[in-house]
C-alpha positions as CSV (number, residue, x, y, z in Angstrom):
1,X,0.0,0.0,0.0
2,X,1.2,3.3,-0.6
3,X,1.4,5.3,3.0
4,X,1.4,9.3,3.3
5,X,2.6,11.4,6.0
6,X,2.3,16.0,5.7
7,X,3.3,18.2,7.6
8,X,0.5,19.4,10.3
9,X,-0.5,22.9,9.4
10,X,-2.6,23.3,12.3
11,X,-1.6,26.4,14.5
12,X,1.7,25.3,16.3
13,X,0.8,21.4,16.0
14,X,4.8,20.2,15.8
15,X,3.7,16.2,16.0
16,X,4.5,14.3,13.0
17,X,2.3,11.1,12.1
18,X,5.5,8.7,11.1
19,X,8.5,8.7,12.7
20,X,11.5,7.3,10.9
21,X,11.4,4.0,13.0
22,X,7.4,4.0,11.8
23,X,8.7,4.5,8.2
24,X,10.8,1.7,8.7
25,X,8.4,-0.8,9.7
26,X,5.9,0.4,7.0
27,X,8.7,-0.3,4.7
28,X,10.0,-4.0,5.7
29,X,6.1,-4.6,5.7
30,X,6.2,-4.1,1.9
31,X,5.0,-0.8,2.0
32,X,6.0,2.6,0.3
33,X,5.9,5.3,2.2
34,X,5.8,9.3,0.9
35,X,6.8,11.7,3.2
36,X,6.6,15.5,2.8
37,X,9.9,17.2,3.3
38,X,10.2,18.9,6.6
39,X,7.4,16.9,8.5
40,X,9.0,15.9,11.1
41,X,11.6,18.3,11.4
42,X,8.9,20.2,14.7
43,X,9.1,17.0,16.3
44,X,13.1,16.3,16.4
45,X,13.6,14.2,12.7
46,X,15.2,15.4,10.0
47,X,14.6,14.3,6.8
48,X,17.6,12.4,6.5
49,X,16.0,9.6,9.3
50,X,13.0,9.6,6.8
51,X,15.3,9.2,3.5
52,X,17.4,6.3,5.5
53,X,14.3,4.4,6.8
54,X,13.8,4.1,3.6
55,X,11.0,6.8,2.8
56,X,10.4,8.5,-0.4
57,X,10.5,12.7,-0.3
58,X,7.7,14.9,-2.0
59,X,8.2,18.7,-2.2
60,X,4.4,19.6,-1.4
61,X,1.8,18.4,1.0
62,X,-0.3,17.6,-2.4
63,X,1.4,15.7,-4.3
64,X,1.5,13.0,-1.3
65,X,-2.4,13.3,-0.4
66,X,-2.6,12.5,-4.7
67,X,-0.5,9.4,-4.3
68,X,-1.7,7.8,-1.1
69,X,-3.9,5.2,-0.5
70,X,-3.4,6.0,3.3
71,X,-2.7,8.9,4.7
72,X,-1.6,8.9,8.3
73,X,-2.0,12.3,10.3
74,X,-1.9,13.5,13.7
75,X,-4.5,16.0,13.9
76,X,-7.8,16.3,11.9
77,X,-7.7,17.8,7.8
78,X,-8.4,21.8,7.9
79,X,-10.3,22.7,5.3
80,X,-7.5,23.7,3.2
81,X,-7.1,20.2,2.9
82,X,-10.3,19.2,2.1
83,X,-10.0,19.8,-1.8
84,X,-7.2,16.7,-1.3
85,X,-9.5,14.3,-0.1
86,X,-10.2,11.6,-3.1
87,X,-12.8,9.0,-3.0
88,X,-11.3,5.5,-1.4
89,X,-8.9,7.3,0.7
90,X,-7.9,5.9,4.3
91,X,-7.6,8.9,6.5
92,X,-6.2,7.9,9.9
93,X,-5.8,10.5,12.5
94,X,-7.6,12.3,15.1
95,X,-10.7,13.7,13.5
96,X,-13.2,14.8,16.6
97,X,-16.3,14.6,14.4
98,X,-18.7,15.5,16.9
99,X,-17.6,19.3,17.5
100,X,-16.7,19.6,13.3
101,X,-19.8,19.2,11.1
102,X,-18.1,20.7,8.4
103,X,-15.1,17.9,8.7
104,X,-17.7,15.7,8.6
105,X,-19.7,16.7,5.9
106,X,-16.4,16.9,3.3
107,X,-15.2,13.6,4.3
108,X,-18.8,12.1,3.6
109,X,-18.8,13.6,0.5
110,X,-15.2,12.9,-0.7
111,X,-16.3,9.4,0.1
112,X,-12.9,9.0,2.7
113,X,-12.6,6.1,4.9
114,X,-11.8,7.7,7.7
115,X,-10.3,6.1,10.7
116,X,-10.4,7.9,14.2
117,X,-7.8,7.5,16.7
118,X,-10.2,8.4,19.7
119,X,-12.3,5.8,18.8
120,X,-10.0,2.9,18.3
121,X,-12.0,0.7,21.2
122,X,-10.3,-2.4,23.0
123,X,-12.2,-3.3,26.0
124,X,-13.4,-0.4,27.0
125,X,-10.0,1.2,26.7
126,X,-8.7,3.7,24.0
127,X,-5.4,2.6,23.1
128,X,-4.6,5.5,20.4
129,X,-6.2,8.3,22.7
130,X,-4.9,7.6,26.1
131,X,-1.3,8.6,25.3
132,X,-2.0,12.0,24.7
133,X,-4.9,12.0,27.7
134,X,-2.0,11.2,30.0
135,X,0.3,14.2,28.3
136,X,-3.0,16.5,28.2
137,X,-3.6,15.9,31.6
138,X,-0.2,16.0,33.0
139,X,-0.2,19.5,30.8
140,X,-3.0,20.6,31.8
141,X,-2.1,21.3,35.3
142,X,1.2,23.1,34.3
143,X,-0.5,25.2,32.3
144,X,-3.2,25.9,35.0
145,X,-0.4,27.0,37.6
146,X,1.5,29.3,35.3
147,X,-1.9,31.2,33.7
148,X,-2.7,31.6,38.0
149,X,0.0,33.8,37.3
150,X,-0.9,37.6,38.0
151,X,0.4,38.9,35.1
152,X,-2.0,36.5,32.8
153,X,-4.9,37.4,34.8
154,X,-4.7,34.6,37.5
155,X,-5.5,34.9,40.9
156,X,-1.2,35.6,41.6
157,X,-1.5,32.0,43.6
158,X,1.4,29.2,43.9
159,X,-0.4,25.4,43.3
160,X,2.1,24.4,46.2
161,X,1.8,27.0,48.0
162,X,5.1,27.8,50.9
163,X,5.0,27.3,54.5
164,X,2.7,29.7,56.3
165,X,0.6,30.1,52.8
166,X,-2.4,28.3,51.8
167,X,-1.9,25.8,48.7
168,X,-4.3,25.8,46.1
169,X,-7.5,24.1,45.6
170,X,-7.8,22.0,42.2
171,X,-10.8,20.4,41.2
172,X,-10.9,17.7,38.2
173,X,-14.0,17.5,36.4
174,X,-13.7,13.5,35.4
175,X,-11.5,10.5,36.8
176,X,-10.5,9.1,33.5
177,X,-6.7,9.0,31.7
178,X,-7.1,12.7,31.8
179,X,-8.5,13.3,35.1
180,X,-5.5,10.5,36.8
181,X,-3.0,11.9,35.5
182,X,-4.0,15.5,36.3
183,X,-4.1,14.4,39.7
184,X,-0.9,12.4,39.7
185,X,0.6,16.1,38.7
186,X,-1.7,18.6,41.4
187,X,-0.6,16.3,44.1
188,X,3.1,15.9,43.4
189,X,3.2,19.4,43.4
190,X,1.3,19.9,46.8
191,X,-2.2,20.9,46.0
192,X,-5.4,20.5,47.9
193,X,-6.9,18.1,45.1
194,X,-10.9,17.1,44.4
195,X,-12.3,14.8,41.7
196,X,-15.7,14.2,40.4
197,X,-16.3,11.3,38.5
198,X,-20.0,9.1,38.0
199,X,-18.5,6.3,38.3
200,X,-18.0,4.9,42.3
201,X,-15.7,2.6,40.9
202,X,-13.7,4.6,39.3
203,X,-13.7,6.4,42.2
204,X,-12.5,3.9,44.9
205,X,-9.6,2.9,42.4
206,X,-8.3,7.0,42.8
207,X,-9.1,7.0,46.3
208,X,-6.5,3.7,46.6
209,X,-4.0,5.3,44.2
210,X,-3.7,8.6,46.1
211,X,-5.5,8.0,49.5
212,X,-5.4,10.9,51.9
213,X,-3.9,13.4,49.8
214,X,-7.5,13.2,47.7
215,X,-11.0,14.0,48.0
216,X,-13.1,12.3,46.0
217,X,-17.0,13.3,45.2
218,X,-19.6,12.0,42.9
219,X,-20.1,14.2,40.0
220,X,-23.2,15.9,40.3
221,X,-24.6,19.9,39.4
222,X,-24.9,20.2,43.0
223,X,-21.4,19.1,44.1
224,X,-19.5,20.5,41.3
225,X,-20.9,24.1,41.9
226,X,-20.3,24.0,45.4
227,X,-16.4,23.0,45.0
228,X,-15.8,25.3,41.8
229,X,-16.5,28.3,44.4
230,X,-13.5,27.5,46.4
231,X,-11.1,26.1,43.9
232,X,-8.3,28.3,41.9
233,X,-7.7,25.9,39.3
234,X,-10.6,23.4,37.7
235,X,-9.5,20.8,35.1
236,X,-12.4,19.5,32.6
237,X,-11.6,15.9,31.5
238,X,-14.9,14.4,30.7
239,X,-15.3,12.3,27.4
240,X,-17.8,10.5,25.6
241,X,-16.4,8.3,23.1
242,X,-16.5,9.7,20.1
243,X,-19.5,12.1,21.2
244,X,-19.9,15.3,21.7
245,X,-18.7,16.1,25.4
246,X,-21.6,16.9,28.6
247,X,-21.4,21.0,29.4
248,X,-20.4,19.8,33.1
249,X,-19.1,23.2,34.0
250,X,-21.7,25.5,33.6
251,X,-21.6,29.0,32.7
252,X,-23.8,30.2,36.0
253,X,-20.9,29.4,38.3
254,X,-18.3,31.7,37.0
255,X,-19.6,34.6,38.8
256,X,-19.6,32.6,42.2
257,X,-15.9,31.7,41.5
258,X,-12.8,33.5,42.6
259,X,-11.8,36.4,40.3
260,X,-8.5,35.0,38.4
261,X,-9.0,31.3,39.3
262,X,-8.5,29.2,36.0
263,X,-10.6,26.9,34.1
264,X,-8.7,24.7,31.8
265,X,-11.1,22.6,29.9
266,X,-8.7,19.5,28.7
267,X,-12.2,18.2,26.5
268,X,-12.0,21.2,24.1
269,X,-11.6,18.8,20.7
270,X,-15.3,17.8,21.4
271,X,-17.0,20.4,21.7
272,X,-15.5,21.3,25.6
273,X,-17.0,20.6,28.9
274,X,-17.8,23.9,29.6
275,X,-20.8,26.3,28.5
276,X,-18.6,29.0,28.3
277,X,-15.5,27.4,26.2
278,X,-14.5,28.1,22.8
279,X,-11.2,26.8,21.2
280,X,-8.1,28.5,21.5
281,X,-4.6,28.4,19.8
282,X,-1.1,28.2,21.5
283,X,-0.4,31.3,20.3
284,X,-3.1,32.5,22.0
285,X,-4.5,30.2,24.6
286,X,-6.3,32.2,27.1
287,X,-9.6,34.4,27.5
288,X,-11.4,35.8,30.8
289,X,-15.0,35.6,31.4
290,X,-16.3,36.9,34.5
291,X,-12.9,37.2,35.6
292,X,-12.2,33.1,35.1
293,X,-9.2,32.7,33.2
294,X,-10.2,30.4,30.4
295,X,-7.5,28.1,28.2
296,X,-9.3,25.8,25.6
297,X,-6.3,24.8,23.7
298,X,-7.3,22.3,21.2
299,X,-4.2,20.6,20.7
300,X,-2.1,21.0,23.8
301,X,-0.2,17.7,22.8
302,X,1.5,19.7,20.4
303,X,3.4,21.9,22.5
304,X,5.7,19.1,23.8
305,X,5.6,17.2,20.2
306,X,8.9,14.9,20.5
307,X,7.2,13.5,23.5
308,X,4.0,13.4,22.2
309,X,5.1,12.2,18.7
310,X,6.9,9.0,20.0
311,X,3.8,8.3,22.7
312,X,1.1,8.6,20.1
313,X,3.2,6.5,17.1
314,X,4.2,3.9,19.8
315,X,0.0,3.5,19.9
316,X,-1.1,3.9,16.3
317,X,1.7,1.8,14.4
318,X,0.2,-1.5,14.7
319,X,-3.4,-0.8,13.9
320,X,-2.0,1.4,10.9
321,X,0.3,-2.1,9.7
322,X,-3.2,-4.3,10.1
323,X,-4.9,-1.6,8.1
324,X,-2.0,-1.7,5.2
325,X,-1.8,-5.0,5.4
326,X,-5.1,-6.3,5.2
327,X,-7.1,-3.3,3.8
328,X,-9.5,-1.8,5.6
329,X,-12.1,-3.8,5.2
330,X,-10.7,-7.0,6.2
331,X,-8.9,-5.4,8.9
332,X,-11.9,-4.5,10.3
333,X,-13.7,-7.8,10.1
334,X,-10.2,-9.4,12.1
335,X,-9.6,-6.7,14.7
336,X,-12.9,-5.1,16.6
337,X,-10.4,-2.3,17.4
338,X,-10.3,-0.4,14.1
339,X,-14.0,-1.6,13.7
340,X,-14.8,1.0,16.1
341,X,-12.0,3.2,15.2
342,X,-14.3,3.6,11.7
343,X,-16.1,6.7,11.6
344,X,-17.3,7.4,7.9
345,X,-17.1,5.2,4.9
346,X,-18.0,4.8,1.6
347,X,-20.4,8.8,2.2
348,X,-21.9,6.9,5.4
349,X,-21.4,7.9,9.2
350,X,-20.4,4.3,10.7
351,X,-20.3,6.0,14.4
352,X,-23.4,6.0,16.4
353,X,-22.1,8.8,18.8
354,X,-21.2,11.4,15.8
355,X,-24.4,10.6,13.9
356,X,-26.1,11.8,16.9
357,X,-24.2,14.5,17.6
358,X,-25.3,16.0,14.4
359,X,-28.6,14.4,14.0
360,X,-27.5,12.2,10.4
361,X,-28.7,8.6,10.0
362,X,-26.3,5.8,10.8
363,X,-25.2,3.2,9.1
364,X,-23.7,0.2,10.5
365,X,-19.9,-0.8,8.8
366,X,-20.4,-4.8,9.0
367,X,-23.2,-3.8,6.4
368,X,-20.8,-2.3,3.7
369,X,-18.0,-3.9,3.8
């Protein structure tokens, strides 16, 4: 199969979907792999590593969406890209349908088989998405401590806090990837911590992991407005696979929060968990509303993308070698993992959470392949 790789022209999105030790797997597989020049130099790989792993080098982003049969990304097509798309195309990448009708809409009519990481499904767990869940969540609580910085608009409070000074109160909206790791981060740096979660399981396995230095609460419009008053930094982690996310954080509870505390909503590719998000860019990743610092970054992966690069690859490379192998089709049929990783095909939604989201009819995969 012939593999392509661009160059992310999202805004500052330095991940690269290949690395060179991808290219060369592709390549021993029987594979040929395009490359565009200079897509993985934001990530740490020159094209050199590409060239020697056996990778052929294409000048423009085009001419390797014309020759693909697959083309492997990192984040979703922009819709400069969307006049690429050509019918029979595997797309696989993060795509977010639920919070991008218009994504949506030109991959259904370029008649794309497209494959979402976030919905790549193995028992319950999301193999492709919880890589950068745990970097988005260990993130998310750096970048909440430096915009509660006075000179952003926070609060002028240190998470840890000093002797003789209170610390500061974190509360994390969801006790998934996200949400654990979040916490792992607020209380190695000394925080009074709080999660919410539904789930009381889920919530006796954090309240094991982290005991005493935790408070754990079921996640309910009554408990979640009375901790948001008191915290300084709130974390929004809540997913639905696939789906467009619950507004958890309501808008009402911004005036009852301190002024400069910060509201870092982590679920920002779908849609956000909070009635007052809208997506930001890192180059500029903050807004205040009723003096709540808000930072709805909607790739924050991509601002530590050699990490992020190497986490996410080490999770996509061997459903992307089943799918060249095999096809998609017939790698679907062996492996219920990119079953559900399937979102369009063929002009038809194959995901039951997006075609809600948007209100179009769904149509089940095993029926078209």
């Amino acid at each position: 199969m012939k593999i392509g790789c661009v160059k992310e022209i999202k805004n500052n999105e330095f991940r690269v979907g290949l690395t060179p030790d991808n290219v060369r797997a592709y390549v021993a597989a029987g594979h040929h792999v395009y490359m565009e020049k200079g897509a993985g130099v934001g990530s740490g790989f020159a094209d050199t590593e590409y060239v020697e792993a056996g990778a052929s080098l294409i000048d423009n982003a085009a001419d390797v969406w014309h020759l693909s049969d697959m083309m492997i990304k990192v984040k979703e097509p922009l819709p400069e890209e969307y006049s690429l798309f050509h019918e029979g195309l595997i797309l696989y990448t993060y795509l977010h349908l639920a919070a991008d009708k218009e994504q949506m809409d030109a991959l259904l009519d370029g008649k794309v088989k497209a494959v979402a990481y976030e919905t790549i499904q193995e028992d319950r767990f999301l193999p492709c998405l919880a890589p950068m869940s745990q970097i988005a969540g260990r993130l998310s609580i750096q970048e909440g401590a430096k915009y509660l910085e006075k000179r952003f608009g926070g609060e002028g409070i240190l998470l840890a806090g000093v002797p003789g000074t209170p610390k500061a109160n974190v509360v994390i909206l969801g006790g998934g990837t996200v949400g654990m790791n979040a916490c792992k981060i607020a209380v190695g740096m000394g925080a009074n911590v709080t999660i919410l979660d539904l789930n009381l399981k889920r919530l006796e396995e954090l309240d094991n992991m982290f005991g005493a230095h935790i408070q754990t609460l079921v996640s309910n419009d009554s408990n979640v407005e009375r901790v948001v008053k008191d915290a300084d930094l709130v974390i929004g982690s809540v997913l639905i696979p696939g789906g467009s996310t619950p507004k958890l954080f309501k808008k009402k509870y911004l005036s009852e929060m301190k002024n400069g505390a910060v509201f870092v909503d982590v679920a920002i590719d779908q849609g956000g968990c909070g009635e007052s998000s809208h997506v930001t860019t890192h180059d500029d990743p903050v807004y205040i509303e009723d003096g709540v610092v808000h930072y709805c970054v909607g790739n924050m992966p991509g601002a530590v993308p050699r990490t992020s690069t190497i986490a996410l690859t080490n999770a996509t490379l061997r459903y992307g070698l089943l799918i060249a192998g095999e096809g998609l089709e017939e790698a679907s049929k062996k492996s219920k993992a990119i079953y559900t990783g399937v979102n369009c095909y063929d002009g038809k939604l194959t995901n039951k959470n997006v075609a809600l989201a948007h209100g179009y009819e769904y149509a089940e995969l095993s029926d078209l392949i």
